[in-house]
Every structure is written in C-alpha cells, then in structure tokens.
PAZAPA-4460 file (N, C-alpha, C; in steps of 0.05 Angstrom, whole numbers, plus 32768, in hexadecimal, padded with zeros to 4 digits):
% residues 189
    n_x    n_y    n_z   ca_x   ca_y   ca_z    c_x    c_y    c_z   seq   type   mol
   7FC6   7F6B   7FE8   7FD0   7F54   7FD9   7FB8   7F41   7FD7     1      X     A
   7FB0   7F38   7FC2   7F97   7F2E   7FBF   7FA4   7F15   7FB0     2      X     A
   7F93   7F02   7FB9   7FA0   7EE9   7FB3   7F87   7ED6   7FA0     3      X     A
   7F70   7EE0   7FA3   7F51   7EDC   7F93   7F49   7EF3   7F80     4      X     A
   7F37   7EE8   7F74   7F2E   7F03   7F61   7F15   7F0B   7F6C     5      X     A
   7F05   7F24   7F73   7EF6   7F2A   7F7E   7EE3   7F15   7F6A     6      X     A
   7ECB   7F10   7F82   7EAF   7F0F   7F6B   7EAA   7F20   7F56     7      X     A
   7E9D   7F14   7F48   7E93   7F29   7F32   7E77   7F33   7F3A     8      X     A
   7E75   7F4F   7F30   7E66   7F5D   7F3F   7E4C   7F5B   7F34     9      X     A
   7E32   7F5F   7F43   7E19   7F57   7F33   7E10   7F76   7F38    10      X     A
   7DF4   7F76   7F1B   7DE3   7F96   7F2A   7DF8   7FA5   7F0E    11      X     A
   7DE8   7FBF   7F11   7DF2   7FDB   7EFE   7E0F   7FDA   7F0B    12      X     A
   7E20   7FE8   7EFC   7E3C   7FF6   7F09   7E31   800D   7F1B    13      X     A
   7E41   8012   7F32   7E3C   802D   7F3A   7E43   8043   7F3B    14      X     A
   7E4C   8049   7F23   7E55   805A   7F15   7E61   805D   7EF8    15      X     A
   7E55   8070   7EEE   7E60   8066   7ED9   7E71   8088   7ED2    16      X     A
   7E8A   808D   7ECB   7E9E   809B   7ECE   7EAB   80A6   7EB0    17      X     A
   7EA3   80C7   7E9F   7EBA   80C7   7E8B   7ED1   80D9   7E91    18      X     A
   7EE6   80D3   7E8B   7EF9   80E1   7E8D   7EF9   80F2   7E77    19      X     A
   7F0F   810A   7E7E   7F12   8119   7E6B   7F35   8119   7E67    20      X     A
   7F42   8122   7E58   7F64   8123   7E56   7F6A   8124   7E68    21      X     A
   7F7E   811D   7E77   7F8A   8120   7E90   7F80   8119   7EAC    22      X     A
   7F6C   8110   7EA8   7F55   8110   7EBB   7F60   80F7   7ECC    23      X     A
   7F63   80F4   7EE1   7F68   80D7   7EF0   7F55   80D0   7F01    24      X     A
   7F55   80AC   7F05   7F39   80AA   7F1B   7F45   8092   7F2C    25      X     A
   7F3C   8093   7F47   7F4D   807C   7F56   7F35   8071   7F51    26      X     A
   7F3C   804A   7F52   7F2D   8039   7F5F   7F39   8026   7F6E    27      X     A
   7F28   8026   7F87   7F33   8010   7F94   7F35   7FF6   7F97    28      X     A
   7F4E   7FF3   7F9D   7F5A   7FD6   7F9F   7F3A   7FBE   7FA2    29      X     A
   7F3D   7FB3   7F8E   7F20   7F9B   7F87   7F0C   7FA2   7F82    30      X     A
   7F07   7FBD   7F73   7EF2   7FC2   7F6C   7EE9   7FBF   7F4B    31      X     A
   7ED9   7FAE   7F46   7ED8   7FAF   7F25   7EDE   7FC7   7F19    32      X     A
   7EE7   7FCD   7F05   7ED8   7FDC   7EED   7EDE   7FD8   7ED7    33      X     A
   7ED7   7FE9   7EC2   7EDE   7FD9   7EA7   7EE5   7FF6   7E90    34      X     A
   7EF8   7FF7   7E84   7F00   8014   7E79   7EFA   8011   7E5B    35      X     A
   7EE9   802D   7E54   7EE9   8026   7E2F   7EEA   8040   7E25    36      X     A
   7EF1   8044   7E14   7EF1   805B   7DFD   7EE2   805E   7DF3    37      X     A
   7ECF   8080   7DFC   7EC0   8089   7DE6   7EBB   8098   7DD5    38      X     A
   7ED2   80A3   7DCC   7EDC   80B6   7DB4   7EFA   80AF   7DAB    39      X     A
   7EF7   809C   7D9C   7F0E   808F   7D8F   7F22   808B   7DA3    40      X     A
   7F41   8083   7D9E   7F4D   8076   7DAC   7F5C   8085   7DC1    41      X     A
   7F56   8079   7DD6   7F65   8079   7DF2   7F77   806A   7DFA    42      X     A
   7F83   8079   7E10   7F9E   806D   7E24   7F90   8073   7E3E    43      X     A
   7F92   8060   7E4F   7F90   8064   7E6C   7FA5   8059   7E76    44      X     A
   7FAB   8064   7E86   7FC9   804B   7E9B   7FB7   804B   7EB9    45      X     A
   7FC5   802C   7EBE   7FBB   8028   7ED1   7FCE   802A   7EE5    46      X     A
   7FD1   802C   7EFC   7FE1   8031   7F0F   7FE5   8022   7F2A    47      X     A
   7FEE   8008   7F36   7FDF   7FF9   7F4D   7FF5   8004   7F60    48      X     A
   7FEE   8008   7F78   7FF4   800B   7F93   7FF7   7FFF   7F9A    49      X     A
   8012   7FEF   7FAD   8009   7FD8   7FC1   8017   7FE7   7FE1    50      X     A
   8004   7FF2   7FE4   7FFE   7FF1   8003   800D   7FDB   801E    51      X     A
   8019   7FE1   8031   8024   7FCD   8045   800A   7FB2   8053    52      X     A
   8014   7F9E   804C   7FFC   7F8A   8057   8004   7F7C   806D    53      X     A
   7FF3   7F6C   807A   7FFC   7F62   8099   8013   7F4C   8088    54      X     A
   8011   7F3F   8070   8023   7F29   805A   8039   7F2E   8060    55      X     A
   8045   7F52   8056   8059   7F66   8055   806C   7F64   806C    56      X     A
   8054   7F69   8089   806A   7F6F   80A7   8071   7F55   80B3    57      X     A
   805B   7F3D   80A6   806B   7F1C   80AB   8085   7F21   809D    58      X     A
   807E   7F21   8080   80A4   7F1F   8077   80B4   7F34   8079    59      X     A
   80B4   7F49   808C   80C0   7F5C   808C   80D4   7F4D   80AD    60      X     A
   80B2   7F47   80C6   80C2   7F3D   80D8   80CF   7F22   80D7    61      X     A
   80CD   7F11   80C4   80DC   7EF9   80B7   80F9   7F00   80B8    62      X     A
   80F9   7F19   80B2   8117   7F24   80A7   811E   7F2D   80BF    63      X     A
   8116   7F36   80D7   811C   7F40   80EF   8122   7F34   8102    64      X     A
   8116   7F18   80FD   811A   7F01   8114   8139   7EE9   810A    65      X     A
   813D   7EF9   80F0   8153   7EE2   80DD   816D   7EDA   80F9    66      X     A
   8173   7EED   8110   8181   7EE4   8127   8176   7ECF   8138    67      X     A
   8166   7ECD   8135   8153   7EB1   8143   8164   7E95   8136    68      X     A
   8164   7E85   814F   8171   7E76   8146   8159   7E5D   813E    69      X     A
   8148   7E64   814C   8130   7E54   8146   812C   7E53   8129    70      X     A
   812B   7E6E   811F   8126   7E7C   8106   8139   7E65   80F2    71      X     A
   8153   7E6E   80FF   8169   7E63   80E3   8168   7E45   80EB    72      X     A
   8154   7E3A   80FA   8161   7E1F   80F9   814C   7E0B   80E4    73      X     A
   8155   7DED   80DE   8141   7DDE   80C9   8126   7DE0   80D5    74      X     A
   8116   7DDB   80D1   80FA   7DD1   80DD   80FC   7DBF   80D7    75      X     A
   80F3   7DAF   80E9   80F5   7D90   80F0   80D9   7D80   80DC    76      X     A
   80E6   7D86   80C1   80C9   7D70   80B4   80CE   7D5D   80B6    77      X     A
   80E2   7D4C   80C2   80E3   7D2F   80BD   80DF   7D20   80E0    78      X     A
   80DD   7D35   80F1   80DB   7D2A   810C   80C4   7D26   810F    79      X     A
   80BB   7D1B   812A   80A9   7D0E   8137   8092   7D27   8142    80      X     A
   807A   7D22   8140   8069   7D2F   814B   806B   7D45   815B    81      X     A
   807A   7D42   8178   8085   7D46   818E   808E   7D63   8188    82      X     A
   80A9   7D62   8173   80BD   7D70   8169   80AE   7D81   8158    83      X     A
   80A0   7D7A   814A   8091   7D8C   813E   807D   7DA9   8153    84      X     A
   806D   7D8F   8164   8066   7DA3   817A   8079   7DBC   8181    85      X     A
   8095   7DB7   8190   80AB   7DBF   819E   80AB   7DDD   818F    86      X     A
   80BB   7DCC   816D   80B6   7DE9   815F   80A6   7DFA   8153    87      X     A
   808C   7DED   8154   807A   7E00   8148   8078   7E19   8166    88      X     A
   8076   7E0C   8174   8078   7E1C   8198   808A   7E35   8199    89      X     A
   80A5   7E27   8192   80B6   7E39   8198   80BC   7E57   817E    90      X     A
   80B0   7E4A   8165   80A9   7E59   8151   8097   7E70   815E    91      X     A
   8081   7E62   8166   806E   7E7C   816C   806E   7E86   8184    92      X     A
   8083   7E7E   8194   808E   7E92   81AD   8097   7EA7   81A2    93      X     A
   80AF   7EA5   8190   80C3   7EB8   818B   80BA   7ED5   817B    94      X     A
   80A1   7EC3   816B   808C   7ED9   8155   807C   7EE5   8162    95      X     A
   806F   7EDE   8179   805F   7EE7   818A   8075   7F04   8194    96      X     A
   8083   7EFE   81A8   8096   7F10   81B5   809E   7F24   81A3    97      X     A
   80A7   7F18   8184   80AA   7F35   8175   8091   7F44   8169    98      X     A
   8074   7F3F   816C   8063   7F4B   8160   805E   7F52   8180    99      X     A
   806F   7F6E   8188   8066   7F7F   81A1   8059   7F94   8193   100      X     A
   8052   7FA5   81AD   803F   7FBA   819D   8044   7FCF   818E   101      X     A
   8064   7FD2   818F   8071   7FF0   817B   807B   7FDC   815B   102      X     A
   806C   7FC1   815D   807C   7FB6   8140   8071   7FC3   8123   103      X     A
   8055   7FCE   8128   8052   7FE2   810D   805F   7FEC   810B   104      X     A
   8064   8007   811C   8076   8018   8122   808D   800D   8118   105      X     A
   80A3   8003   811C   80B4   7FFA   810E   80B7   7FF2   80F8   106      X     A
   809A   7FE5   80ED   809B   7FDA   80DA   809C   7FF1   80C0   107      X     A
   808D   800A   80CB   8085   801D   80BC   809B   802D   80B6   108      X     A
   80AA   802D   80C9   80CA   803F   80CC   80DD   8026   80BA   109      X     A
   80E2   8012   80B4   80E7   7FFF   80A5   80E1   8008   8084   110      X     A
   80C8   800C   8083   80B6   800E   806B   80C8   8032   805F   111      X     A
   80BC   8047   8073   80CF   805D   806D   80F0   8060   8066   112      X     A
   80F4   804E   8079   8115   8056   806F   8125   8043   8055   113      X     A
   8114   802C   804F   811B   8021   8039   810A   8037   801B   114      X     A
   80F5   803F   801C   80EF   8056   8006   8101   805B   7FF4   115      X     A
   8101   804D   7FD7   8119   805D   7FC9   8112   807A   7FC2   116      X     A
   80FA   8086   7FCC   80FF   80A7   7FC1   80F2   80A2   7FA2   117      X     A
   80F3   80B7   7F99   80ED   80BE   7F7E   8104   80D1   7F6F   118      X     A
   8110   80CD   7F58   812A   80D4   7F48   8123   80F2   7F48   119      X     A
   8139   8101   7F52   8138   811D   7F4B   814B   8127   7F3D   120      X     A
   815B   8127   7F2D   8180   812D   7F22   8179   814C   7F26   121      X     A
   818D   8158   7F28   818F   8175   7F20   81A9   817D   7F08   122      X     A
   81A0   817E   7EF4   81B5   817C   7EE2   81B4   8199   7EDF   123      X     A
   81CC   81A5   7EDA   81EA   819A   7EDA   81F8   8196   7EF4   124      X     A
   81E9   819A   7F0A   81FD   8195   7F1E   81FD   8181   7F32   125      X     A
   81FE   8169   7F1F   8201   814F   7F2D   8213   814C   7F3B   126      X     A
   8230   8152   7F2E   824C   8152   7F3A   824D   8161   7F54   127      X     A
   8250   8178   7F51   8255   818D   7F5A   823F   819F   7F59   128      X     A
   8233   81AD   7F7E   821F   81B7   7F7E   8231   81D6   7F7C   129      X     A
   822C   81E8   7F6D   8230   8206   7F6E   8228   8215   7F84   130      X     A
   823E   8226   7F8D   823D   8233   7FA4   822D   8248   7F97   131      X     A
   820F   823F   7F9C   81F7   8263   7F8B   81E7   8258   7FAA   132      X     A
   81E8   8273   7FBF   81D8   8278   7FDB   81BA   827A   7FD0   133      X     A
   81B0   8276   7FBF   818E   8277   7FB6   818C   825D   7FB3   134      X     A
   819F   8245   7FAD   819D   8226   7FA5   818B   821A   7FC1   135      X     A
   8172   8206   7FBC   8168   8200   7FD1   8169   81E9   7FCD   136      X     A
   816C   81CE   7FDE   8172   81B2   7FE0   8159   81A9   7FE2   137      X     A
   8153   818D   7FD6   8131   8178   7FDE   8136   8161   7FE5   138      X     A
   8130   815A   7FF4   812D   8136   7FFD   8128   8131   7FE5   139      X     A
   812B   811A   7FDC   8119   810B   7FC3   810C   80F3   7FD1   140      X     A
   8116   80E5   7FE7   8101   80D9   7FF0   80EF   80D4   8007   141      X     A
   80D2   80D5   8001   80BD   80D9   8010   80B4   80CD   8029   142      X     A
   80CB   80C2   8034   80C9   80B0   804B   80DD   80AD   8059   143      X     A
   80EE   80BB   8065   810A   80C6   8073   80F9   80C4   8087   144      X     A
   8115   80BF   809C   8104   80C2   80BE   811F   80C8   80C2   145      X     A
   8117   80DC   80DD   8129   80E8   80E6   812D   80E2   810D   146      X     A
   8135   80DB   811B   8145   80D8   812A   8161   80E2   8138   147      X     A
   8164   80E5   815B   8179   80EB   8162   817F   80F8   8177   148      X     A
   8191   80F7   8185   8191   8100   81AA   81AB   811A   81A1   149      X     A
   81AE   812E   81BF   81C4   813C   81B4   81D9   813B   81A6   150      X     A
   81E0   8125   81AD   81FB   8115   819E   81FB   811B   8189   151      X     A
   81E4   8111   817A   81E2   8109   8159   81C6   8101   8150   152      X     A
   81CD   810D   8135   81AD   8109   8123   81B2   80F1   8116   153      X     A
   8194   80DE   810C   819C   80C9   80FC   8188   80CD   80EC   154      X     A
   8190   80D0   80D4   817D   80D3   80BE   817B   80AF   80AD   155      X     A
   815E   80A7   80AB   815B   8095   809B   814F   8094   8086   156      X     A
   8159   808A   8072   814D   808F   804D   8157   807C   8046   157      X     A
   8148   8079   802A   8150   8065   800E   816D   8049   801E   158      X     A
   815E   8041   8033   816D   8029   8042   8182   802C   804A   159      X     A
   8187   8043   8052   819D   804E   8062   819D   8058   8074   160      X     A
   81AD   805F   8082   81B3   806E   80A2   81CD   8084   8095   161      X     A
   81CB   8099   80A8   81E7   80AA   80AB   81E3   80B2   80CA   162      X     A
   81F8   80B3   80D4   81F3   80C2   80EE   8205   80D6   80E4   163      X     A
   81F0   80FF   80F7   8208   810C   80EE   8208   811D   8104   164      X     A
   820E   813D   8100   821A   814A   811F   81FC   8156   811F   165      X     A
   81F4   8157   813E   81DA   8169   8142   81CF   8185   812F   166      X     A
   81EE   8192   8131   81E8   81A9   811D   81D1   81A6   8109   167      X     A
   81D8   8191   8100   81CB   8192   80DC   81AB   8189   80E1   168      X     A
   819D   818B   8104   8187   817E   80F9   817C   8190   80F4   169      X     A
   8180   81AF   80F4   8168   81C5   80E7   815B   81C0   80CF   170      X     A
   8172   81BB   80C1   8178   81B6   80A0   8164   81A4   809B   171      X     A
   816F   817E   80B0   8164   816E   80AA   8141   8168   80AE   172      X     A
   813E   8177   80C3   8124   817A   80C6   8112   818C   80B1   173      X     A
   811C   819E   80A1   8112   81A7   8092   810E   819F   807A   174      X     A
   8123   818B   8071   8125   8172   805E   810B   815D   805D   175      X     A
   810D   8153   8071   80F9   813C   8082   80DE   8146   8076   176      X     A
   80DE   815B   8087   80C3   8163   8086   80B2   8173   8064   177      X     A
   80C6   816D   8046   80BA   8177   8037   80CC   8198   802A   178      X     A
   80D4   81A5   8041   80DF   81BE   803A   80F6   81BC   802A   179      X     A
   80FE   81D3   802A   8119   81D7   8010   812F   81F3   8022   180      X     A
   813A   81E1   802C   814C   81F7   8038   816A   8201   8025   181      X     A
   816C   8222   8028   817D   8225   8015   819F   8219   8020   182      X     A
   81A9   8220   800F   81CA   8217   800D   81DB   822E   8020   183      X     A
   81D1   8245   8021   81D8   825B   8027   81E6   8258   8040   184      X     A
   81FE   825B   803F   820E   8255   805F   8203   8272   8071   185      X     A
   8207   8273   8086   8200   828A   8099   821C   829A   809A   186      X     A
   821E   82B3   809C   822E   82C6   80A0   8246   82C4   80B6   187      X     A
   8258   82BC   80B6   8263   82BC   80C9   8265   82D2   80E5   188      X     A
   825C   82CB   80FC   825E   82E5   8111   826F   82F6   8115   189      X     A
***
C-alpha cells in the first residue's frame, strides 16, 4: 500500500521489453515503466496485487480486540493531560499483549479462510450432482485450512466454518490440498 509516488527514475530504463500476443510480464510493485505500441494498436491489461501489509494485520487486529473494553470505549479528547496519558497506556498494553508471537499466524489463517475462492459452476448440475462414480469434486477456493482432533474436522473457507465427522477428512484433505477426489462411494463389505 503505497501512500507516495515513487521518485522518478533517472539514467536509461533497465530494460527495455517486447511482448508478443499473449505474452505477460510482472513488474514490481513501484517500479516505473511506461507501455507503447509498436505495430499498430494494442491492449495490455494491467493487473495490481495487493499483498497483506503490517496496515492490513493493524486493522485486521482492530477487529480482534473489538471485546476490549478499552477498545469500545470514547477516547478521552476532551480530558486533561493525565487521562490522556492513562489511555494512551492502557491502549498500548492491550495491543502489545495481542501482537504475541503466533499473531501472523493467525492473521494468515484469518486471510485464508475469508478467501472467496474463484467461481467454478458446473452446469448442468448445479441443482443436483448425478450419481456418475467417474464425477470428481474441486475446492474452488485456494485458501481452506483444515483442522481437528478425533472428535471432528473443521474445515475453514470463503468465511466460514463447518465442523464435520472425522470420517470425511480423507476426502477433505485431499480437497485442501488441490486434488479431486471421486464421488465414487466404496463397495459395501
């Protein structure tokens, strides 16, 4: 999240780059360049990324601390010096204590399980999946975490939770991880 515009850059470019149809090229976040057409008219799309910033896990733990009562209470802009002290103190006790050392970690498992995925329909069988034992199932989204003691599995995605019966974590682990496990029930013994 860039809040300035880089300098402008002095000296030759360091590189100078043609594409051909289809051709894609990253550049990174604040680096000049400048795009032109040299055989009549072009399209380029540009594409920005925004990556998790330390900005991001402030207002993420903003939202984590909202039980603080410190948190929900006024800030004292109209009090005395003193009071101001008191709460800026007690503010940065409470922030301190939640920035322990697994708070990436969380933050990152936060970041995964809100993921909306990317749209997959399978038409025609949106309704109703067909009992065909070759049908193989996909996550659609790329940031599921998976969790869970004998009891029970907890699968998290697109800002949700399910808890379900152990059984199913073969399945779900194979989900998680990218694979496509079929539909195919097992034979009864």
């Amino acid at each position: 999240m860039d809040v300035e515009a880089p300098e402008k850059p002095e000296g030759p470019p360091l590189a100078e780059v043609v594409l051909q149809a289809g051709d894609m090229l990253y550049v990174p976040r604040g680096w000049w360049h400048a795009v032109a057409a040299t055989q009549g008219r072009s399209l380029h799309l540009t594409c920005g990324l925004t990556p998790a910033t330390g900005h991001h896990l402030l207002v993420w733990l903003a939202g984590q601390l909202l039980h603080s009562p410190t948190l929900r209470a006024n800030v004292p802009t109209v009090a005395g010096p003193a009071e101001h002290t008191a709460y800026a103190e007690q503010l940065r006790k409470e922030v301190s204590e939640a920035l322990h050392p697994h708070v990436v970690s969380e933050f990152a498992a936060s970041l995964d399980a809100r993921d909306p995925g990317r749209p997959a329909p399978s038409l025609p069988h949106i309704g109703d999946v067909p009992a065909d034992p070759g049908l193989a199932l996909a996550l659609t989204t790329a940031r599921a975490a998976l969790e869970g003691t004998d009891e029970a599995v907890v699968l998290r995605a697109v800002g949700h939770e399910w808890e379900l019966h152990p059984s199913v974590r073969p399945a779900l682990e194979a989900l998680v991880s990218g694979g496509r496990p079929s539909t195919r029930c097992p034979s009864p013994p």
